[in-house]
Each structure stands twice: as C-alpha cells, then as structure tokens.
C-alpha positions as CSV (number, residue, x, y, z in Angstrom):
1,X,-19.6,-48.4,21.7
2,X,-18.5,-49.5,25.3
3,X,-17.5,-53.0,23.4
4,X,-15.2,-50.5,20.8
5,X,-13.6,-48.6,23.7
6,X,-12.2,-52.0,25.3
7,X,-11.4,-52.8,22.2
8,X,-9.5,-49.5,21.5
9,X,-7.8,-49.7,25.1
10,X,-6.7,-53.1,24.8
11,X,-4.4,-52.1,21.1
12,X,-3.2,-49.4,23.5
13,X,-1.9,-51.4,25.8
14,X,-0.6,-53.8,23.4
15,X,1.1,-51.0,21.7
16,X,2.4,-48.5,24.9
17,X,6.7,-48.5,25.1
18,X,6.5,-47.8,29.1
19,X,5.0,-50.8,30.3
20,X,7.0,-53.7,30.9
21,X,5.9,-57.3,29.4
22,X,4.6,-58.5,32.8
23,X,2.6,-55.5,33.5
24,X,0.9,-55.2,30.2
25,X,-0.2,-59.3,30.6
26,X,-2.3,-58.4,33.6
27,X,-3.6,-55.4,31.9
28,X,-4.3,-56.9,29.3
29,X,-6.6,-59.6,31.5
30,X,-8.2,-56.6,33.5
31,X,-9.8,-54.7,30.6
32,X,-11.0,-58.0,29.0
33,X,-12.8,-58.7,32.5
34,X,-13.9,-54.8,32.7
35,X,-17.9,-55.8,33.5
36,X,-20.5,-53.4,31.6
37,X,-23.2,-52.1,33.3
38,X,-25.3,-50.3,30.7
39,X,-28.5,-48.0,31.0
40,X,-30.6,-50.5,33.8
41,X,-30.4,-54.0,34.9
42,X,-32.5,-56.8,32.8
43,X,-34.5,-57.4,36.3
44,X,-36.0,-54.0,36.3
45,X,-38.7,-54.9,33.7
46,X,-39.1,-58.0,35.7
47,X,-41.8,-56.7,38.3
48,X,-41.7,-60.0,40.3
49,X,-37.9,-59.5,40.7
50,X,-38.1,-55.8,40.9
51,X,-40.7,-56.0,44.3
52,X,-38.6,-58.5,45.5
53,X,-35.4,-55.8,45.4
54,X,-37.5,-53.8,47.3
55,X,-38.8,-56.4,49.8
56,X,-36.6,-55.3,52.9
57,X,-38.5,-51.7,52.3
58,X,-41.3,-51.0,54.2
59,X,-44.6,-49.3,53.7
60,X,-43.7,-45.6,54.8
61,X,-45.9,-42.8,55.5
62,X,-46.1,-39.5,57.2
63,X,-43.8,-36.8,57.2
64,X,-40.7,-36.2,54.4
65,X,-37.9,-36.4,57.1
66,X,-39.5,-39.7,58.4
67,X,-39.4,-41.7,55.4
68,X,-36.0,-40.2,54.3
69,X,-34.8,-41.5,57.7
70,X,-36.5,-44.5,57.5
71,X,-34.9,-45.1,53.8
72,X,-31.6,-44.3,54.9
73,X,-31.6,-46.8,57.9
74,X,-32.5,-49.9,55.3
75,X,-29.7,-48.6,53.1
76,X,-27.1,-48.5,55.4
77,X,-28.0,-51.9,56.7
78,X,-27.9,-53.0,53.1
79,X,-24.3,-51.4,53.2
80,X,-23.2,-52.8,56.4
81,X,-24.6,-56.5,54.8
82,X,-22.4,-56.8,52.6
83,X,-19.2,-56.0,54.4
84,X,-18.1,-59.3,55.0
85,X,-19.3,-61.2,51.6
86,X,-16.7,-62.4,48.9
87,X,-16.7,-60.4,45.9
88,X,-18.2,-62.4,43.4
89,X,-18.2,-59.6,41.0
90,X,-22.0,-60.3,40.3
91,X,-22.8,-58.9,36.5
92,X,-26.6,-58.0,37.9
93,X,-25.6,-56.3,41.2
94,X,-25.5,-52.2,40.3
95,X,-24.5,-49.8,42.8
96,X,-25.8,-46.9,41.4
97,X,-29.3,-46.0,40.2
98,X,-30.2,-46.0,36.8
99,X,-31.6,-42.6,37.6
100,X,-28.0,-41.2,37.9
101,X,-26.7,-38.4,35.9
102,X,-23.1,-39.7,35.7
103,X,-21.0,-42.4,35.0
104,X,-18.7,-44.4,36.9
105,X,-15.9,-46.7,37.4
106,X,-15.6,-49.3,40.6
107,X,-12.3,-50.4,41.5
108,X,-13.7,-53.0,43.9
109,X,-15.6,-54.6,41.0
110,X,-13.3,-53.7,37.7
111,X,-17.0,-52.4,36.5
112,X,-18.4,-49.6,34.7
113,X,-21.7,-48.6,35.0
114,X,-23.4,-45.9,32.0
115,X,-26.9,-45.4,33.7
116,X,-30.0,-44.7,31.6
117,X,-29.9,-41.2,32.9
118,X,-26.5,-40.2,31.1
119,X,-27.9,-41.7,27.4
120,X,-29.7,-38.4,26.5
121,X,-28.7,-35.9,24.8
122,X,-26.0,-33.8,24.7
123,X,-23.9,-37.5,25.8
124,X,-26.0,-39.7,23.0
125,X,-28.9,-39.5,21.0
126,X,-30.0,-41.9,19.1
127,X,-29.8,-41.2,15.1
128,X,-27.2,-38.9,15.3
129,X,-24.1,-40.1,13.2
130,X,-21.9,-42.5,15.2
131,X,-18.7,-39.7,15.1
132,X,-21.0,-37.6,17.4
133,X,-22.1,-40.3,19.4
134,X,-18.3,-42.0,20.0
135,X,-17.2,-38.2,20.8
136,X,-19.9,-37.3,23.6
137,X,-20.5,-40.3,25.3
138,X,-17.8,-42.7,23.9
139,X,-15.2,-40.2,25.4
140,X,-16.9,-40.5,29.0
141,X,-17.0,-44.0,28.8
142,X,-13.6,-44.2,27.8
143,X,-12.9,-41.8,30.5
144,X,-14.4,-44.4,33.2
145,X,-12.2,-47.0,31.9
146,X,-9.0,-45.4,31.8
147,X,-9.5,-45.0,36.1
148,X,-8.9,-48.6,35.6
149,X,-5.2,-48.1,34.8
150,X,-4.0,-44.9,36.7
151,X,-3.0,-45.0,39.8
152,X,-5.2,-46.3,41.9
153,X,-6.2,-49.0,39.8
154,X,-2.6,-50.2,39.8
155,X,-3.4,-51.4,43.3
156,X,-6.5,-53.5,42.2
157,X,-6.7,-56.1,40.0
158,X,-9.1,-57.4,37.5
159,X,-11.2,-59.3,39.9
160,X,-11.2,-55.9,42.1
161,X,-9.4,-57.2,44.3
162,X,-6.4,-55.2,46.6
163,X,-3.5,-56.3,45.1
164,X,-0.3,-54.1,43.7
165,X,0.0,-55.4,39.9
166,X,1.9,-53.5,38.0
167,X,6.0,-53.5,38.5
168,X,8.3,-51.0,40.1
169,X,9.2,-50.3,36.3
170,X,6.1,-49.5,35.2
171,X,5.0,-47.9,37.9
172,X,8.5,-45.5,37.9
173,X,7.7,-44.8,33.7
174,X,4.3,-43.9,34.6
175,X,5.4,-41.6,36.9
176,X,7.3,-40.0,34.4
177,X,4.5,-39.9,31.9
178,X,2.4,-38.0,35.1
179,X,5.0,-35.0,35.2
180,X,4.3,-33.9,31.7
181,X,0.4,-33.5,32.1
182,X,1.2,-32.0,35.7
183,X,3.9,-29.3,34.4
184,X,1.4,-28.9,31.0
185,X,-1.8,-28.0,33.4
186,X,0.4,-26.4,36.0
187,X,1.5,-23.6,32.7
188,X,-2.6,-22.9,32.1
189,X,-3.0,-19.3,33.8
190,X,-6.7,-19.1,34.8
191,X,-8.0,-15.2,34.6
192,X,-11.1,-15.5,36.6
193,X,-9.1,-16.5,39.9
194,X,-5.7,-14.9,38.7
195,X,-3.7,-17.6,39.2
196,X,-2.3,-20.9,37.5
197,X,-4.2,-24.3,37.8
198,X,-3.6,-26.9,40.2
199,X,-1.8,-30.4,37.6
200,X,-1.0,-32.0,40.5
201,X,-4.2,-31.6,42.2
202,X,-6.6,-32.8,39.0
203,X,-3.8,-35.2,37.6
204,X,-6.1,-38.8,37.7
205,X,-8.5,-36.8,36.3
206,X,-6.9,-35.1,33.2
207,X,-5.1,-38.5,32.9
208,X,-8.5,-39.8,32.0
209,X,-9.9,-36.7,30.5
210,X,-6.7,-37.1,27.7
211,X,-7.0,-41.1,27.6
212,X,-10.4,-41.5,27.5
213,X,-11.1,-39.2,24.6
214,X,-8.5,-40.1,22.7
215,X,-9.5,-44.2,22.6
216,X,-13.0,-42.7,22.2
217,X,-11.6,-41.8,18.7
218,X,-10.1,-44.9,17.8
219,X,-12.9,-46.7,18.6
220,X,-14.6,-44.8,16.3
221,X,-12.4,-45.4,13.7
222,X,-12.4,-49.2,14.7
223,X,-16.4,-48.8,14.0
224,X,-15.7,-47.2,10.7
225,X,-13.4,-49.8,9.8
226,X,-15.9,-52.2,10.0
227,X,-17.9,-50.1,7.1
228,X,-18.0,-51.3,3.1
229,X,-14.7,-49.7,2.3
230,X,-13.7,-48.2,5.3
231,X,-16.3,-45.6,5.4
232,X,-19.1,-44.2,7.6
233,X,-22.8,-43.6,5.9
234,X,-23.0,-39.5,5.7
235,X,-25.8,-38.1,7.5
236,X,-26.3,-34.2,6.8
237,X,-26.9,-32.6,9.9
238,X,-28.7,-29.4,9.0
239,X,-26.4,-26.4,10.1
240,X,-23.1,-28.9,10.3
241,X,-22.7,-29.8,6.7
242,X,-19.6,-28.2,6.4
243,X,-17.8,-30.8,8.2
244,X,-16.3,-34.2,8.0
245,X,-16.9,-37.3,10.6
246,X,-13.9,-37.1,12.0
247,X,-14.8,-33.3,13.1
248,X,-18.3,-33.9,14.0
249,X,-16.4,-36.0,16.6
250,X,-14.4,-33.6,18.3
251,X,-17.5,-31.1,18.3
252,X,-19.4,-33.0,19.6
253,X,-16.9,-34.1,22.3
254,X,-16.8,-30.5,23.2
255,X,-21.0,-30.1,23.6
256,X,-20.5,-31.4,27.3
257,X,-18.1,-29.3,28.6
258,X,-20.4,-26.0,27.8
259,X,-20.7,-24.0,30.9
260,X,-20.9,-20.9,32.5
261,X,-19.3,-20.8,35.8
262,X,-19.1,-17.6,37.7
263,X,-15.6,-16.6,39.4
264,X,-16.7,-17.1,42.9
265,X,-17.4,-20.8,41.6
266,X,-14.3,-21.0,40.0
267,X,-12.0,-20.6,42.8
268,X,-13.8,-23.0,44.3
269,X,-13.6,-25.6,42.3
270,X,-9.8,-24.8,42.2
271,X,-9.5,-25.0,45.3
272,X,-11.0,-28.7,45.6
273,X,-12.0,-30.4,42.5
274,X,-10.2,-33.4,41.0
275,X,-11.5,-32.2,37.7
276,X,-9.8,-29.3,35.8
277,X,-12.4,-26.6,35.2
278,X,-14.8,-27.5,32.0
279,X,-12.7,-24.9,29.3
280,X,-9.6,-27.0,29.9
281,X,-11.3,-30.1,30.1
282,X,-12.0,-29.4,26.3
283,X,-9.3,-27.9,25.0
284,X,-6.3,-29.3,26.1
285,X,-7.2,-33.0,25.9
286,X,-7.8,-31.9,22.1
287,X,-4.6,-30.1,22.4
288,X,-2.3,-33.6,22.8
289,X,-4.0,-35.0,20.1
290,X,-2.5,-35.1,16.7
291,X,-5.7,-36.3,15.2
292,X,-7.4,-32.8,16.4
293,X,-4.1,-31.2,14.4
294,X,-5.2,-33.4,11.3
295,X,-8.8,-32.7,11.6
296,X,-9.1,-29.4,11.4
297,X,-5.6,-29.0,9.4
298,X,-4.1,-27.1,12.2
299,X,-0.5,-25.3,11.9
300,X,2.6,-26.3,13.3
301,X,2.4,-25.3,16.9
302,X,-0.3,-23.0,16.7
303,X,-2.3,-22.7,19.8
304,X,-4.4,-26.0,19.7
305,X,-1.5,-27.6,17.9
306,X,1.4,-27.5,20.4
307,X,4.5,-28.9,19.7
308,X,5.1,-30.8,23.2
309,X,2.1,-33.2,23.8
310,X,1.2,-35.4,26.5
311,X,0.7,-39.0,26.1
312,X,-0.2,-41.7,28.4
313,X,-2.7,-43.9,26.9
C-alpha cells in the first residue's frame, strides 16, 4: 500500500501544471527517498537487541510519580544526545512507539512512520477487499506524505535537511492553489458553534486531507491495474453487496471520521485545531473529487458534486 501511494504521488508530480521543471526534479528525488517505517522495527523480535535499547533504563521501583520521573529524565537525556549528531537518516531509528495510535510524517527525516497500533480496524483489517483497505488506511498514509510537499516541507529537503527547494514560481502557484481550499472551507457554516470555519487556520491539514485521499485512490487503481485484466477479485461483504470497489473505497474512507462531538467540544476545536472538524474532513475532500461524482453517479453540481473543486495534488 505505502509502496502504491509513492507510486501514486510521484505520477502526480510528474503530471501537476504549477510546478516548474526544477522544482518538480527535487520532488521528484524527495518522495523516492520518503523512508517507510511500518508497524515495529525488525529489532523488536530481537530480544538481545531489544534489552540492549533499553540498557540506559534502570531497574525502577516504588511509587508511580517516581518511576514516571525517573523515565522522563532518561528520555530527555536521550533527546538532548542527539542534538548535535548528523542526520544520517537511519532506516531502524523510530521516534515514535509502535504502541501509537496515529501516524506521522518527520520533516527532519523525510520519513513516515504507520505504527502497529494504527493497523486495526476501522484503518485496516486484514481480509477485507483492498478498495476498503486503500480508502481507510491508504488515505492516512497518503495523508502523511503529502506534509512532505506543503508548506513546510518546501523548506526541507529529501535528506531532511533545512534547505528552501522549491522556486519563487512554485512557491507563488502554490499559493494560489492555497486560496481556493481556504475560501472553499472558509464558505462551510458550522451550526453547533454558529459560525463559519476557520480555511486559513486548518489549510496544511485539509491540503492533506484532499491530497492524500485522492492518491489513496489511485493507488488503488494502480493495485487494480496490476490484476488479470484490470480487475480486482470480488469479495461479498455481507450487508455491502450492493456496491462496486470503487465505492467500498470511499465508504470505507469515511468509517474513520465517525464521531460524535458535543458543541462545547466543537468550538474548541475551532478555536485551535489544525484539522477541520471530522464531518468536513469526510465530505468535502470527497466533494473535489470527480471520482466520488463518478462513483456514485452524482449530478451536476449537486451537493457532493460541486461545480468549483479544489485541486492541489
């Protein structure tokens, strides 16, 4: 999946009309070097290795506020140890716990990491038909990668290092590309808090939201492609046998974004958050995609079918 989504970014790149032919070369090179960290480090079912990750840990006892302090004071001296190494961009260094329930991009590195945690269900089960699989967690993966080309990962380049790569042309087209998701997230009225939401405030975010779902689907259909005759193996999914691959995709894209959030939560979130609130998470990165339209043979700018749709990757 993760191999897909590269895959799927780098024809995007290839293909986008607002980069210039400089810019696109080096981002070409940074989502080849993109390192994968997937579910756990191969030295964690090495027990000789995994004590000896632990060494610099010592045997702790007594009260729950001594040993969190005591844990705390090796981590940050781990932290501060590493403040003056070169990044070597090591493939088995992972700065997040397989035990995490997220995902994550690191500028520093160019690396995503996809912990164990996250490769459960709703996000991926195993069995399920790739469509639902590519939609839930393909679409956060691709989410993760896309950070690697928005505007802070224009300052870092595909060693991780603190360098400006892309041109003042690019840079002035992206720009341009920005105002249309701000204006389109700025138009959502939000009835729980009575007010419109925040584009400019969540705009790296929806960026990714929109970018990463929609390579999620064409890495799907890259995975299809590779399929006798262009064509995925139908698994009946009792309850869903109504509908086609393509579909099952964008349901199950929406499974993750279920919630129930109270209004007192909402402003809050509104007032801080870098992600839009879960609804419009859903909907309108579905919105700006004409292969939602095609999918579920959607009208001419009918509500999920809008005429105007926002594009950057």
């Amino acid at each position: 999946v993760v191999d897909h989504i590269k895959l799927a970014f780098a024809y995007a790149l290839r293909l986008n009309s607002w980069m210039d032919d400089q810019t696109r070369t080096r981002a070409m090179a940074k989502v080849q070097r993109i390192i994968s960290h997937v579910a756990y480090p191969d030295w964690i079912k090495n027990m000789t290795e995994l004590d000896e990750s632990h060494a610099d840990i010592p045997n702790i006892d007594g009260p729950y506020v001594k040993i969190l302090m005591e844990l705390k004071e090796v981590y940050t001296f781990r932290s501060l140890s590493i403040l003056r190494q070169t990044n070597t961009r090591d493939e088995e260094y992972w700065t997040f716990s397989p035990a995490t329930l997220n995902a994550f991009y690191e500028h520093s590195t160019n690396s995503i990491t996809i912990p164990a945690a996250i490769l459960n269900y709703p996000f991926y089960s195993y069995g399920l038909p790739p469509a639902m699989n590519y939609g839930s967690i393909g679409a956060i993966i691709g989410h993760e990668i896309s950070h690697a080309f928005d505007t802070l990962g224009s300052h870092f380049d595909d060693n991780g290092n603190l360098r400006n790569w892309w041109t003042r042309e690019t840079k002035s087209n992206f720009v341009l590309k920005n105002y249309c998701f701000v204006l389109q997230y700025n138009s959502i009225y939000e009835p729980h808090s009575k007010r419109h939401l925040n584009g400019k405030q969540t705009l790296s975010e929806n960026i990714a939201d929109n970018g990463g779902l929609r390579q999620s689907f064409h890495a799907y259909r890259l995975h299809v492609d590779e399929h006798p005759g262009g064509k995925e193996e139908n698994i009946p999914l009792e309850g869903l046998e109504e509908f086609t691959p393509d579909q099952l995709f964008f349901i199950s894209s929406a499974y993750k974004w279920c919630a129930d959030t109270n209004p007192k939560a909402v402003k809050m979130i509104m007032n801080s958050d870098s992600h839009s609130l879960e609804e419009y998470r859903c909907n309108v990165a579905v919105e700006n995609m004409v292969e939602f339209s095609k999918a579920f043979q959607c009208g001419n700018n009918e509500e999920m079918n809008p005429a105007k749709k926002c594009v950057v990757w």
